[in-house]
TITIDREN-753350 format. One record per residue (C-alpha): residue number from 1; x, y, z; residue in three letters. Coordinates in steps of 0.5 Angstrom, whole numbers. Example, Ala and Ser with C-alpha at 12.3 -4.5 7.8 and 13.67 -1.06 7.14 Angstrom:
residues 2
+-----+-------+-------+-------+-----+
|   k |  east | north |    up |   r |
+-----+-------+-------+-------+-----+
|   1 |    25 |    -9 |    16 | ala |
|   2 |    27 |    -2 |    14 | ser |
+-----+-------+-------+-------+-----+
end
This chain:
residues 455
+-----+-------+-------+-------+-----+
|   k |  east | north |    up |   r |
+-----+-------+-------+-------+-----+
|   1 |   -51 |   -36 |  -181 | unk |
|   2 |   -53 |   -40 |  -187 | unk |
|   3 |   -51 |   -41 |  -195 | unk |
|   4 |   -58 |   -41 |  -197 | unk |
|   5 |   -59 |   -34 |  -194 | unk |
|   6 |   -53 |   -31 |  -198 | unk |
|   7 |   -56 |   -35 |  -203 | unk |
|   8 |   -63 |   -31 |  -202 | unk |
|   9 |   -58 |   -24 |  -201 | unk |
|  10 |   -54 |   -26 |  -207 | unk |
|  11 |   -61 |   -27 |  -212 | unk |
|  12 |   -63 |   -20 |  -209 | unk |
|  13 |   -57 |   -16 |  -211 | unk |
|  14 |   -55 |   -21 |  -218 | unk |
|  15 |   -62 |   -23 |  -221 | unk |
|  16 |   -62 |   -28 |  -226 | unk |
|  17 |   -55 |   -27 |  -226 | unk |
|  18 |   -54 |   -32 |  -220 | unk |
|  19 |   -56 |   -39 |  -223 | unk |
|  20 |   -58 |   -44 |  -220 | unk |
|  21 |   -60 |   -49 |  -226 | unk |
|  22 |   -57 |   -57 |  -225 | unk |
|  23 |   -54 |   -56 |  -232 | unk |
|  24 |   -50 |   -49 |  -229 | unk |
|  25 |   -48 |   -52 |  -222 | unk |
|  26 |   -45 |   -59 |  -227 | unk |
|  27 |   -42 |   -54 |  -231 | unk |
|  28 |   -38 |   -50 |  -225 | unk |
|  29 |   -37 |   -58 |  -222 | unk |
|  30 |   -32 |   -61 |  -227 | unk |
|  31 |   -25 |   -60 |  -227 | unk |
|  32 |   -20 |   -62 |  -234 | unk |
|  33 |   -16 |   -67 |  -230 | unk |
|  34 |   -18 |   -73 |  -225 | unk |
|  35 |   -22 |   -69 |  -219 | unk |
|  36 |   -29 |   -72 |  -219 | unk |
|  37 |   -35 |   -67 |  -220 | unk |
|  38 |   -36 |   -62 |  -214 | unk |
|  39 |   -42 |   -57 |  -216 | unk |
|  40 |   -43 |   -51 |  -213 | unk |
|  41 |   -49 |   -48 |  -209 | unk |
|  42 |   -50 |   -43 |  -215 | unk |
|  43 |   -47 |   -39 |  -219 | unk |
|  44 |   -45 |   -32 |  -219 | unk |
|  45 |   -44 |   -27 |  -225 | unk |
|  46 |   -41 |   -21 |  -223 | unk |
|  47 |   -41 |   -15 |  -228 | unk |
|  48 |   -37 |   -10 |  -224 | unk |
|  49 |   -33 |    -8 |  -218 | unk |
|  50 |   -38 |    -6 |  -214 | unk |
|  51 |   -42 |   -12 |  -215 | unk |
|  52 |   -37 |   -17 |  -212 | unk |
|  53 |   -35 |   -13 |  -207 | unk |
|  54 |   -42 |   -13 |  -205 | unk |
|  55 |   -42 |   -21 |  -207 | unk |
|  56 |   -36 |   -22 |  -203 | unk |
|  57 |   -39 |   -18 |  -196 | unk |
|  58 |   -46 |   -23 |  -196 | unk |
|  59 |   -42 |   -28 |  -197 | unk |
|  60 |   -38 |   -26 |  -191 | unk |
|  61 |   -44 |   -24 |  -187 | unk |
|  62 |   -47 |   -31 |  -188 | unk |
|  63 |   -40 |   -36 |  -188 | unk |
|  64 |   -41 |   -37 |  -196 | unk |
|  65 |   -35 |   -40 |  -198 | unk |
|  66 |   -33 |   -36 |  -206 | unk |
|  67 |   -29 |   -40 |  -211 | unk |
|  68 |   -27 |   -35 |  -217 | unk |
|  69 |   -27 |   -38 |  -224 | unk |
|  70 |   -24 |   -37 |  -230 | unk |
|  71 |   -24 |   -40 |  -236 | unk |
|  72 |   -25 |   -47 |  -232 | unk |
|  73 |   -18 |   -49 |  -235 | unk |
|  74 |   -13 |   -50 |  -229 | unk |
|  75 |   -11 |   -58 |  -228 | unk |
|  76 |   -11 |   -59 |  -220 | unk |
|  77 |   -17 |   -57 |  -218 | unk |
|  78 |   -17 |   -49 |  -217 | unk |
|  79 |   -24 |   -49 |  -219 | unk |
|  80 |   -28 |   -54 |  -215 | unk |
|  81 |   -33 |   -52 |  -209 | unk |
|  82 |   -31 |   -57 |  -204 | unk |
|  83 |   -34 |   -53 |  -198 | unk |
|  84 |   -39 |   -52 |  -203 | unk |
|  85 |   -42 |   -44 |  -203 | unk |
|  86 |   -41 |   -40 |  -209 | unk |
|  87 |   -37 |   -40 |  -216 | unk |
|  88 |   -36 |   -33 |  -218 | unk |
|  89 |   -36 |   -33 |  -226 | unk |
|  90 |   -31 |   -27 |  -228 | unk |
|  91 |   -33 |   -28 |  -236 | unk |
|  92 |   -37 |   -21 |  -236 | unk |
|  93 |   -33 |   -18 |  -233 | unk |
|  94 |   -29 |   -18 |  -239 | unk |
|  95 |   -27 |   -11 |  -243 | unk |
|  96 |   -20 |    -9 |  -244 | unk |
|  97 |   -21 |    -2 |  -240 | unk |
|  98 |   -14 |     1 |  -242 | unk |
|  99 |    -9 |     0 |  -248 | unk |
| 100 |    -3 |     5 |  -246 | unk |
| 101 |     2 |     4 |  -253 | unk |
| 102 |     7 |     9 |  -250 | unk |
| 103 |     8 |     5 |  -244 | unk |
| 104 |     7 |    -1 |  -247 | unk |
| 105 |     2 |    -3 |  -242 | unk |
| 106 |    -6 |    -5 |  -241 | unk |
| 107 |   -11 |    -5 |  -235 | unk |
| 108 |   -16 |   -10 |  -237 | unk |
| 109 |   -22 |   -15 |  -233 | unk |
| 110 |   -21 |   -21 |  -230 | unk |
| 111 |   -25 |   -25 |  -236 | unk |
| 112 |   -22 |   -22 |  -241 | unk |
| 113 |   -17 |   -29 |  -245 | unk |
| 114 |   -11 |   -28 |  -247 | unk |
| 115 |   -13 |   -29 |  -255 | unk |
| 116 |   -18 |   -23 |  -254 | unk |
| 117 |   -13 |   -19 |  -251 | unk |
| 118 |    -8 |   -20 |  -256 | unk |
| 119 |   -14 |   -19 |  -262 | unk |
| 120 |   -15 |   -13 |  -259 | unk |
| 121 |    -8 |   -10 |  -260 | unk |
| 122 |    -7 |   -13 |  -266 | unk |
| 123 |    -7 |    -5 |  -269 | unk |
| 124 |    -3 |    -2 |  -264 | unk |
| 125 |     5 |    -7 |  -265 | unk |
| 126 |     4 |   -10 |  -258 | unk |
| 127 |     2 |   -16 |  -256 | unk |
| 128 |     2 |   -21 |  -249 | unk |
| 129 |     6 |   -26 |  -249 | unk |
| 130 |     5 |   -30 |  -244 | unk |
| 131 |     3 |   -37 |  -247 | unk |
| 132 |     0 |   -43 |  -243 | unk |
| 133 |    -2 |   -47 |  -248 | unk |
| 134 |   -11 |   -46 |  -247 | unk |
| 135 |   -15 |   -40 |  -248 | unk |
| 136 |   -14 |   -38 |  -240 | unk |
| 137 |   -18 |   -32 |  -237 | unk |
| 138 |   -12 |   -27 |  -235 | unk |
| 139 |   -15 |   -26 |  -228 | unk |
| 140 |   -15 |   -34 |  -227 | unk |
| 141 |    -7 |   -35 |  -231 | unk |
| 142 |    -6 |   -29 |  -225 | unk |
| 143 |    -9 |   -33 |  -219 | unk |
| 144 |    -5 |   -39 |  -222 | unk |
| 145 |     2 |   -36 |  -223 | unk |
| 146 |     1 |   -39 |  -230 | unk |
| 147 |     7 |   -39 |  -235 | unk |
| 148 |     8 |   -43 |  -242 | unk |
| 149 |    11 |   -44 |  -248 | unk |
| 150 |    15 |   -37 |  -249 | unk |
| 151 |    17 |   -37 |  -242 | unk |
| 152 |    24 |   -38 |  -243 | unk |
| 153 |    24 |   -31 |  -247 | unk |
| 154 |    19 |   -26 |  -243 | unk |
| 155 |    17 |   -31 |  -236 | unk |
| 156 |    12 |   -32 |  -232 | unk |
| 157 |     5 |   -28 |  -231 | unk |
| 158 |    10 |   -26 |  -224 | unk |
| 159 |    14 |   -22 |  -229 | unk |
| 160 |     9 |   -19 |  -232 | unk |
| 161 |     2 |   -17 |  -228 | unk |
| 162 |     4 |   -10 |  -227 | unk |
| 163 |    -2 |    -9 |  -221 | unk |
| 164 |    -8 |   -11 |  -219 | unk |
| 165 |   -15 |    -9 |  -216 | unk |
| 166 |   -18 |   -15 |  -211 | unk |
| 167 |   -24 |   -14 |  -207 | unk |
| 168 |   -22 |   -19 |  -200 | unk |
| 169 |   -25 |   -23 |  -197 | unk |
| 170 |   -28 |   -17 |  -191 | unk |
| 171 |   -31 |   -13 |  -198 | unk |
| 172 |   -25 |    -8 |  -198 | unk |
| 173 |   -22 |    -7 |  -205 | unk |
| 174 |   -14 |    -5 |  -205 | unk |
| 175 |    -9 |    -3 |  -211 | unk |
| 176 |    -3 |    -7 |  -212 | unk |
| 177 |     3 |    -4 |  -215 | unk |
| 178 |     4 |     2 |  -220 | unk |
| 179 |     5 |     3 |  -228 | unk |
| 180 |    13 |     4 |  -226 | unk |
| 181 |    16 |    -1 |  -228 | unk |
| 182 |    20 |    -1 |  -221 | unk |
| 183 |    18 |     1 |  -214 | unk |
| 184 |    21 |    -1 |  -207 | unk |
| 185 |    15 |     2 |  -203 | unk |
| 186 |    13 |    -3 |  -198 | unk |
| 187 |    11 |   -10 |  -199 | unk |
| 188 |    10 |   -13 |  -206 | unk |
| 189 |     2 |   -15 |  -204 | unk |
| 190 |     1 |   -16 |  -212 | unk |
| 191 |     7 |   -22 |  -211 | unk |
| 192 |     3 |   -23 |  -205 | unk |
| 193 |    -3 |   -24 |  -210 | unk |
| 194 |     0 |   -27 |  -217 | unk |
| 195 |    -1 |   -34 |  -215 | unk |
| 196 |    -4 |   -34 |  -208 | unk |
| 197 |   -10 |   -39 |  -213 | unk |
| 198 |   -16 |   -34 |  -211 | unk |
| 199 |   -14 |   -36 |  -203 | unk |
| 200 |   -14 |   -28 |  -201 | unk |
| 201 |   -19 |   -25 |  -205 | unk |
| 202 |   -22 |   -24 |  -212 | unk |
| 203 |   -18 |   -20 |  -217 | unk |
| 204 |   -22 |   -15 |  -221 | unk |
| 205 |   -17 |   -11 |  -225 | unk |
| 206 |   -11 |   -12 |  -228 | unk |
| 207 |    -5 |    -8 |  -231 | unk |
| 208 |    -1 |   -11 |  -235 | unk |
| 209 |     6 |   -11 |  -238 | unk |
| 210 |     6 |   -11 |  -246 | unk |
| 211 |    11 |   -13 |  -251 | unk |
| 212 |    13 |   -10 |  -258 | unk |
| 213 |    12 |   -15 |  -264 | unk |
| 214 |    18 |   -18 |  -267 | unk |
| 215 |    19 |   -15 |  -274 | unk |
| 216 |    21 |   -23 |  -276 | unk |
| 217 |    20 |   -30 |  -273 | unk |
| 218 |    21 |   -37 |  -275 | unk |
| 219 |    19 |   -44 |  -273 | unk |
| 220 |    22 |   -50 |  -273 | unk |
| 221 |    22 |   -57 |  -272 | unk |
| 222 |    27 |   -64 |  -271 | unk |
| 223 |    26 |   -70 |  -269 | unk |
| 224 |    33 |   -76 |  -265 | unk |
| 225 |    34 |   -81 |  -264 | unk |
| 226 |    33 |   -81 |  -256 | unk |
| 227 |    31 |   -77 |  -250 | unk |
| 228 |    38 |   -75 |  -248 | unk |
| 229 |    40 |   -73 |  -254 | unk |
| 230 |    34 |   -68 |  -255 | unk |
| 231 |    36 |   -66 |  -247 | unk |
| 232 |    43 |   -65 |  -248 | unk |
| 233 |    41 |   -61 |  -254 | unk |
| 234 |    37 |   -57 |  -251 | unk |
| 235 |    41 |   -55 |  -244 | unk |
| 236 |    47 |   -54 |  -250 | unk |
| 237 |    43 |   -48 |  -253 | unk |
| 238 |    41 |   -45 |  -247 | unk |
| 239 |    49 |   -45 |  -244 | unk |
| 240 |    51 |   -43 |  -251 | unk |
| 241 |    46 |   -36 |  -250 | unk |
| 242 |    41 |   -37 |  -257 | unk |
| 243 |    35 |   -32 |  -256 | unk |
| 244 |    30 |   -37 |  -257 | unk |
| 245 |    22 |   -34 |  -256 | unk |
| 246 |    20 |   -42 |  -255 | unk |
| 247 |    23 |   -48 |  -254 | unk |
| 248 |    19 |   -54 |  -253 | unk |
| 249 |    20 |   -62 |  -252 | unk |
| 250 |    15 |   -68 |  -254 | unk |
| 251 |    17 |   -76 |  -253 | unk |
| 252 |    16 |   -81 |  -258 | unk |
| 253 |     9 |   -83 |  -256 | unk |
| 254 |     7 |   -75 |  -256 | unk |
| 255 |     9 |   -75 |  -263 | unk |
| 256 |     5 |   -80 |  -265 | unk |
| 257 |    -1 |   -77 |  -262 | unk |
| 258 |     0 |   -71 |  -265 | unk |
| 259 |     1 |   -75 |  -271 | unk |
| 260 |    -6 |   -79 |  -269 | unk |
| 261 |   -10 |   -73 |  -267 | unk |
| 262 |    -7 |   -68 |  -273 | unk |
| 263 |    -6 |   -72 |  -280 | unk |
| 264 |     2 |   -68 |  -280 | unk |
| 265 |     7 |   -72 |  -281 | unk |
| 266 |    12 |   -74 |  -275 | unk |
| 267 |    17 |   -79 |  -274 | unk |
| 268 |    15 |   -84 |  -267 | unk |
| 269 |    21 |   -81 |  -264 | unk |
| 270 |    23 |   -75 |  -259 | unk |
| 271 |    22 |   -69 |  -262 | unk |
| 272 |    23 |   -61 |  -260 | unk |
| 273 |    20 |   -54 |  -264 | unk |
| 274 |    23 |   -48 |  -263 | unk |
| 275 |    21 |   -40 |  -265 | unk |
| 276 |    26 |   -35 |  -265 | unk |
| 277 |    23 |   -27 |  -265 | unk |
| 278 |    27 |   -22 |  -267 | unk |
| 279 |    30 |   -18 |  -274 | unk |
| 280 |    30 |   -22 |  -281 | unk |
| 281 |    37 |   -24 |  -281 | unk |
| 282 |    38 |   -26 |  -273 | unk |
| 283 |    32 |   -30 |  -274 | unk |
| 284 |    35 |   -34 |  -279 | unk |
| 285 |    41 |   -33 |  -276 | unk |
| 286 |    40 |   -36 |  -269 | unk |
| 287 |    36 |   -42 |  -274 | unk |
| 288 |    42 |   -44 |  -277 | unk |
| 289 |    46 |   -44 |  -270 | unk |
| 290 |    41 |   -48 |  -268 | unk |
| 291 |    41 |   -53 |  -273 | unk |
| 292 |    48 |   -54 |  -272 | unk |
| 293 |    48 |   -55 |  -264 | unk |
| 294 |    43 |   -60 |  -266 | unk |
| 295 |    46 |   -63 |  -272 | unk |
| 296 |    52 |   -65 |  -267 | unk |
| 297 |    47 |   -69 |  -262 | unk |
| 298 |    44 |   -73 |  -268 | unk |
| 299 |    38 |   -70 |  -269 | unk |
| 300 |    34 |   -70 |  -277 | unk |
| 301 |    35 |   -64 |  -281 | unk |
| 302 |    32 |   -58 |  -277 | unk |
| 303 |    26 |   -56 |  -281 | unk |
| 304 |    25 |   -48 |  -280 | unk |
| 305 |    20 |   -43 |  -284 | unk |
| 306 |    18 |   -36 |  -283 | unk |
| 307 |    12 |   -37 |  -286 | unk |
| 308 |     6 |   -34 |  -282 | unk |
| 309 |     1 |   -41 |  -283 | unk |
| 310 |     7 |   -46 |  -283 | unk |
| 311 |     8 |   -43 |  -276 | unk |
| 312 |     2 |   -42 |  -274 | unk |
| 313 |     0 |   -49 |  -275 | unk |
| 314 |     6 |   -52 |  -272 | unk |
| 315 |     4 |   -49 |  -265 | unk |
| 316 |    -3 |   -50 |  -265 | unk |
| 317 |     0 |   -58 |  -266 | unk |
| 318 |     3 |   -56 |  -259 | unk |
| 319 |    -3 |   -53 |  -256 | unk |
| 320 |    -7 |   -58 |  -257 | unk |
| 321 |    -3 |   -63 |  -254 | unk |
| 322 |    -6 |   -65 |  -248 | unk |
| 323 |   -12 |   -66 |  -253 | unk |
| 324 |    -8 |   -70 |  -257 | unk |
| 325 |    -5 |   -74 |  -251 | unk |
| 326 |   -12 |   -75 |  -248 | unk |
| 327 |   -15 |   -78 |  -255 | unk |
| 328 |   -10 |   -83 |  -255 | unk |
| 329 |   -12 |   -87 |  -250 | unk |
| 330 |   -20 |   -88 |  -252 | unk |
| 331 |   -25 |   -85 |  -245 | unk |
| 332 |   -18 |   -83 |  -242 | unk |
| 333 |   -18 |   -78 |  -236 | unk |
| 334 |   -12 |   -75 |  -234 | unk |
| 335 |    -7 |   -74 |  -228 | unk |
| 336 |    -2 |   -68 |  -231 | unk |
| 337 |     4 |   -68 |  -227 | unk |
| 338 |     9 |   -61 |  -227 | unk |
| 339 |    15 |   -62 |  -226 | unk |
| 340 |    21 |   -56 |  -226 | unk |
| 341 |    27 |   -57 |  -224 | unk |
| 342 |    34 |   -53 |  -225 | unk |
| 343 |    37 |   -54 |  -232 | unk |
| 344 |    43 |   -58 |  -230 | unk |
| 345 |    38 |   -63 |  -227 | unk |
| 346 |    34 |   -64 |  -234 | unk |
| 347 |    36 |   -70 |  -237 | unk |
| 348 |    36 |   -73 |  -230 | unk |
| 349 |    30 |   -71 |  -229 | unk |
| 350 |    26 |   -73 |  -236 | unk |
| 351 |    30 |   -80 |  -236 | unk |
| 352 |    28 |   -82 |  -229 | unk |
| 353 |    21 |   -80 |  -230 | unk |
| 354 |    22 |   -84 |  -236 | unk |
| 355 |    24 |   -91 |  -233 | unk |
| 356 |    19 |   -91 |  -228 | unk |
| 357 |    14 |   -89 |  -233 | unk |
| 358 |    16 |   -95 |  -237 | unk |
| 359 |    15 |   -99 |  -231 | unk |
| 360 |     8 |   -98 |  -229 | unk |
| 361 |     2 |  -100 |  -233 | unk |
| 362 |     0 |   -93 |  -234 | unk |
| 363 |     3 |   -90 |  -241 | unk |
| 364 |     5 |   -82 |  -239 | unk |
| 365 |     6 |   -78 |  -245 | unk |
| 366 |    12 |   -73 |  -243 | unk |
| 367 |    12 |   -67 |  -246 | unk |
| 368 |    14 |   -59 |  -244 | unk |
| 369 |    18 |   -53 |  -244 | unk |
| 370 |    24 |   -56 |  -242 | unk |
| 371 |    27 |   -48 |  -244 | unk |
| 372 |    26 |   -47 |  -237 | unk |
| 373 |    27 |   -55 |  -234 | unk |
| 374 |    19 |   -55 |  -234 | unk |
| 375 |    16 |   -61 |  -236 | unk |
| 376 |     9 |   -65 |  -235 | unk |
| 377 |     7 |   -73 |  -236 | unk |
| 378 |     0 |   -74 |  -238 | unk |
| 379 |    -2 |   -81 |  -234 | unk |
| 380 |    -7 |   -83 |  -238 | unk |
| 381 |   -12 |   -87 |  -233 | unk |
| 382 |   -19 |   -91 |  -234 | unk |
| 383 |   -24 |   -88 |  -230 | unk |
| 384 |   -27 |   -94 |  -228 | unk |
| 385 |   -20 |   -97 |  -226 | unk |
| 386 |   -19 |   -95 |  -219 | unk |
| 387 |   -12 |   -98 |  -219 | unk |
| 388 |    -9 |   -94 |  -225 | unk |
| 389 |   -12 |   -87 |  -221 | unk |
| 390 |    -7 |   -90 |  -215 | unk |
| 391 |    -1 |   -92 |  -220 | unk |
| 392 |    -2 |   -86 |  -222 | unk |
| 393 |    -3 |   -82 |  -217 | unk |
| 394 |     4 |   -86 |  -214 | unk |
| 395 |     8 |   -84 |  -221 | unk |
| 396 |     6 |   -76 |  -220 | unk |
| 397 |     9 |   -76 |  -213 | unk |
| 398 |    15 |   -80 |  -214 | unk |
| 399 |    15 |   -74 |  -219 | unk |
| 400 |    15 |   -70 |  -215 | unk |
| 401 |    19 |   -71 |  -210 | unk |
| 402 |    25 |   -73 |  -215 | unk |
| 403 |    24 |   -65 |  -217 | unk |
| 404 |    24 |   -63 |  -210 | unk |
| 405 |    31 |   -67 |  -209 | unk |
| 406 |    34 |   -65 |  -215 | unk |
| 407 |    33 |   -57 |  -212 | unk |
| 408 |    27 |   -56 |  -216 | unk |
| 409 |    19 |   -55 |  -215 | unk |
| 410 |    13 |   -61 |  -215 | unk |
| 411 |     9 |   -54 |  -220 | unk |
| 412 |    12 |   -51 |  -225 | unk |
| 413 |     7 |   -47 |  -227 | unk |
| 414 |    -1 |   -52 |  -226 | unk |
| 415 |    -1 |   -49 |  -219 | unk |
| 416 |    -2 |   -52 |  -212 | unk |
| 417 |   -10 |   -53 |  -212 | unk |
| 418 |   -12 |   -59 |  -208 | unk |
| 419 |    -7 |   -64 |  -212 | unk |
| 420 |     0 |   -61 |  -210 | unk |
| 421 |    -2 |   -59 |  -203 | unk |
| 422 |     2 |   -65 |  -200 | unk |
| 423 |     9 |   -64 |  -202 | unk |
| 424 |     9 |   -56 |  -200 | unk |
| 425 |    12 |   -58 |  -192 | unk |
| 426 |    16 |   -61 |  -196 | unk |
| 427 |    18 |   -55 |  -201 | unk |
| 428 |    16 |   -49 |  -196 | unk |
| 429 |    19 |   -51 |  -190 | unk |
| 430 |    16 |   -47 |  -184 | unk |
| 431 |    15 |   -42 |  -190 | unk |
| 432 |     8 |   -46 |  -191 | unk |
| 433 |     6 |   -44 |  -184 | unk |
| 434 |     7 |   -37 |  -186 | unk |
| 435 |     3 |   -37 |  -192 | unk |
| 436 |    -2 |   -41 |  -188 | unk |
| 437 |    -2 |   -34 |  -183 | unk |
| 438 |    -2 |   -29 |  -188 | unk |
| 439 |    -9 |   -34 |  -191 | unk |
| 440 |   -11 |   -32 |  -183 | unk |
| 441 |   -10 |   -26 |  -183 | unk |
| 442 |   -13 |   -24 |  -189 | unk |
| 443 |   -18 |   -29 |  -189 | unk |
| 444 |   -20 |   -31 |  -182 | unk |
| 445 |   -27 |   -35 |  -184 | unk |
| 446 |   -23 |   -39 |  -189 | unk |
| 447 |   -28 |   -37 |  -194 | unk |
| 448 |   -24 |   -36 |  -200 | unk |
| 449 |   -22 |   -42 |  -204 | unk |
| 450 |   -22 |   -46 |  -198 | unk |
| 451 |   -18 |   -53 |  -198 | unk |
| 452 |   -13 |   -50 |  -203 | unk |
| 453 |    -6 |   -49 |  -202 | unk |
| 454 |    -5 |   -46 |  -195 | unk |
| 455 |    -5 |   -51 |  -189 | unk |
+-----+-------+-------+-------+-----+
end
């Protein structure tokens, strides 16, 4: 058995759709933190169900390790080939199959993005709302457990992939779950499929769940003086019981590259933005509760609109914030770290992670979706000094085992990859044995995104 003959079966069955050209392969070789390249063999791009299932049986026939690939926009290494064999590129896979408005969901291909999606329902009153930040692919954001800025309101990709089709590594395809909003018929294999990074199979179909569009929806911003206040406002308006669609924080030096990397005005101070959803009056309602809290906490005037591009332009400075982060530091890679911990941990959290930032010679940036106690350090290291990627790596563990201890998880949201495998006998338990045994059972030869999550 060897890669080079599944390659040969593969170009048979693919054609030019099999690509082998040094510029593809380094294409599929890069991840968007600090893994160095590991090119794949080749390059597959399935345009059906069948076909992957015929991918998937010679590279099972031939001991071909697959690696599915999205977008190429996860941050610990999901993507990367590191036993070689073939990355699976779903990004022709990627129509909207079925939009069902009575239901309020849609069945669609893993290559479809989530912005696609949403310009595709833009007539029917729905939209998707799960909202990482990047353009991710649905199939990737599924295979990743992905959530984002508006989790706090409607959750994680876990609440609102209503089923899938995964071809499994022995080339049969199953269906996960229904279009019922509830059953208690057997075992939950589409929770089994939500976030197992590609490790079971390669997900080809997804149904999922719709939301309507609010009549009305407001944007707003302010800065403080210090983190804590930022952080105690935040849990306040939480433990008040505000409806927010969104509530996100940036530190003092995110602020500046934002400010840097834009031109928009911004204080060098923490600040938070926040979005409300809902009726004209509630909105505007829920504003001005929220100005009050945070006036209380020594915050500036909170600045809301409902303007459509005053919004829009506030969230694209949120969405561009690891490119922004990234532009501070000239030549800079990245070691993002994801912590989430339970919301009366938060401000002990941010400001533990602050003191030991402060005390590196790595400068780490901190923002997140503290709505839901998840946040991030982006550590920004010179890829030419192997010191900083240590002090890095050392901070991003530290992270890690600070949410551990204060009941929380070392991946909010980026996923396991290669780069948290460390700490998951510490979050797990003998929990991480089971997976490694559900990973044998459905995976014997190991050839599914082999050296990620499991043991």
């Amino acid at each position: 058995m060897s890669v080079q003959t599944a390659l040969d079966a593969l170009s048979s069955l693919l054609g030019e759709r099999l690509a082998r050209s040094k510029s593809e392969l380094d294409l599929h070789g890069r991840s968007e933190s600090y893994f160095p390249a590991r090119p794949p063999d080749a390059v597959a791009y399935p345009a059906s169900t069948e076909e992957v299932q015929a991918l998937v049986r010679i590279c099972a026939e031939h001991d071909c390790p697959m690696v599915g690939w999205g977008a190429g926009t996860s941050l610990e290494g999901h993507g990367l080939a590191v036993r070689g064999g073939v990355v699976v590129d779903f990004s022709r896979m990627n129509r909207v199959l079925e939009v069902r408005p009575a239901d309020m969901d849609v069945t669609v291909q893993p290559g479809v993005t989530r912005e696609a999606l949403n310009e595709e329902l833009r007539a029917t009153g729905l939209f998707f709302p799960v909202d990482p930040g990047a353009n991710a692919s649905l199939g990737g954001m599924a295979m990743t457990r992905a959530s984002g800025t508006t989790t706090v309101r409607y959750g994680t990709m876990r609440d609102n992939v209503l089923g899938m089709q995964v071809v499994l590594a022995d080339g049969r395809v199953i269906r996960t779950g229904t279009r019922a909003r509830k059953s208690a018929a057997g075992y939950d294999l589409t929770g089994l499929m939500v976030g197992s990074e590609g490790t079971l199979g390669l997900v080809t179909e997804l149904t999922l769940r719709l939301h309507g569009v609010p009549e009305a929806t407001s944007a707003g911003i302010c800065a403080f003086g210090d983190m804590q206040s930022a952080v105690t406002a935040v849990m306040e308006t939480i433990q008040m019981g505000i409806p927010m669609a969104r509530i996100e924080f940036v530190d003092s030096a995110t602020a500046r590259a934002f400010k840097d990397y834009s031109g928009m005005a911004m204080a060098d101070a923490p600040h938070l933005l926040v979005e409300f959803h809902g009726s004209p009056e509630s909105v505007a309602q829920d504003a001005e509760r929220f100005a009050e809290i945070v006036a209380d906490h020594g915050a500036s005037p909170f600045r809301w609109s409902s303007r459509e591009e005053e919004r829009r332009a506030l969230w694209a400075l949120r969405h561009n914030g690891y490119y922004a982060v990234l532009a501070s530091r000239k030549g800079a890679r990245a070691v993002v770290t994801d912590m989430c911990v339970p919301i009366s941990k938060l401000a002990q959290a941010v400001e533990e992670t602050q003191a030991d930032i402060a005390a590196s010679m790595v400068p780490g940036p901190i923002l997140g979706h503290v709505g839901d106690g998840n946040f991030h350090a982006i550590l920004l290291i010179d890829p030419d000094q192997p010191a900083e990627l240590e002090e890095a790596k050392r901070l991003s563990d530290r992270m890690a085992e600070r949410a551990l201890a204060l009941g929380g998880t070392c991946t909010g949201e980026h996923g396991v990859g290669m780069g948290k495998t460390a700490f998951m006998r510490a979050e797990h338990g003998e929990g991480w044995d089971v997976m490694g045994q559900i990973k044998a059972a459905l995976d014997p030869k190991g050839l599914m995104n082999p050296g990620k999550l499991v043991p």
